[in-house]
C-alpha positions as CSV (number, residue, x, y, z in Angstrom):
1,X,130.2,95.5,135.8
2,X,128.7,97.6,133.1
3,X,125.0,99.6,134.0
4,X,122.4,98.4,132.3
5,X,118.9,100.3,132.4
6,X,115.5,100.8,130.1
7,X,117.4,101.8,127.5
8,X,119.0,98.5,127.0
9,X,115.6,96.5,127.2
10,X,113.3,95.7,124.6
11,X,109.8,96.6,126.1
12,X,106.8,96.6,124.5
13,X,104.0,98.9,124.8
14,X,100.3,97.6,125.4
15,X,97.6,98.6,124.2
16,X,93.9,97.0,125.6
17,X,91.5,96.4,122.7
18,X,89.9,93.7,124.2
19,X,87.4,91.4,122.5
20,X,85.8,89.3,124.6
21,X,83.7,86.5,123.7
22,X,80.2,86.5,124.8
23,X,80.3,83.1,127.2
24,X,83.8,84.7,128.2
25,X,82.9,88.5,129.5
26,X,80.2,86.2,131.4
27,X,82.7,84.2,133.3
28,X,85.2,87.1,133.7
29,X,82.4,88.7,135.9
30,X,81.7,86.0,138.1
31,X,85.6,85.9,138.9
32,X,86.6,86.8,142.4
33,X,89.6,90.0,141.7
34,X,93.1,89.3,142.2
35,X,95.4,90.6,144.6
36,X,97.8,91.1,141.4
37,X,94.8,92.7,139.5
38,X,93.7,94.9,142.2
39,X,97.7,95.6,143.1
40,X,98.5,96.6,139.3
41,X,94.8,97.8,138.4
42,X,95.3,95.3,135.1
43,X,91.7,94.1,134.9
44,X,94.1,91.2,132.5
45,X,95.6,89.4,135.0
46,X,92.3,88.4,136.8
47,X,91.8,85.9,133.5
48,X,95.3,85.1,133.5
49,X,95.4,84.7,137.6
50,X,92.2,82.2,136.7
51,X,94.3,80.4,134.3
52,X,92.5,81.4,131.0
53,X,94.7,82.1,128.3
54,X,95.1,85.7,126.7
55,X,96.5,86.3,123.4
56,X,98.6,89.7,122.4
57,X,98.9,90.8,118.7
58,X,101.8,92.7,117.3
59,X,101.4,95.4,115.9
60,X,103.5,98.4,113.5
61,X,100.5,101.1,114.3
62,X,101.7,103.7,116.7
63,X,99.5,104.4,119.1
64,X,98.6,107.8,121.7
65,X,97.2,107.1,125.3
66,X,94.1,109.2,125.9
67,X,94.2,110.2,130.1
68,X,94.0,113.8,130.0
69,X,92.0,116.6,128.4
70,X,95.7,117.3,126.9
71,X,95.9,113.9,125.5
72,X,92.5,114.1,124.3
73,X,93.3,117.8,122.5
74,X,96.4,115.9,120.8
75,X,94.3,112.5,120.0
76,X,92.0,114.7,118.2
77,X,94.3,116.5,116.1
78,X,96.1,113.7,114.9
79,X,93.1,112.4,113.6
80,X,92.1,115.3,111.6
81,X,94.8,113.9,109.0
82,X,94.2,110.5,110.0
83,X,93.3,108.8,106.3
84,X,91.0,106.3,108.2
85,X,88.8,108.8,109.5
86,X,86.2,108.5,106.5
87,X,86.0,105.0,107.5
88,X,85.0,105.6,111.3
């Protein structure tokens, strides 16, 4: 039997822009948490656990995580030649 690991699975990174709307972020705060959401700290899964549906967009854009100060120091290099900046 042949190993098989990470390397051999397509995964996908997420990345949690979330737009809510209004009536929505309303109802989403009036939800009792989920043992899955509290287990995996995904605030996410409460909708899904509640049976709303969420919708994921692909993208090409690479994206950096921002958790530490040394994330933030790298984050804010990147973006001095970030072409987009102007538009921020």
């Amino acid at each position: 039997m042949a190993k098989t690991g990470f390397a051999d699975t397509v995964a996908y990174k997420q990345v949690c822009i979330i737009p809510f709307r209004r009536a929505t972020l309303f109802q989403y705060t009036n939800l009792t948490p989920t043992p899955l959401e509290q287990l995996e700290s995904v605030d996410m899964l409460r909708l899904l656990e509640h049976g709303f549906q969420v919708k994921m967009v692909h993208t090409e854009y690479n994206t950096q995580a921002v958790d530490t100060p040394a994330d933030l120091a790298r984050v804010e290099k990147l973006m001095e030649s970030d072409p987009l900046l102007t538009r921020y």
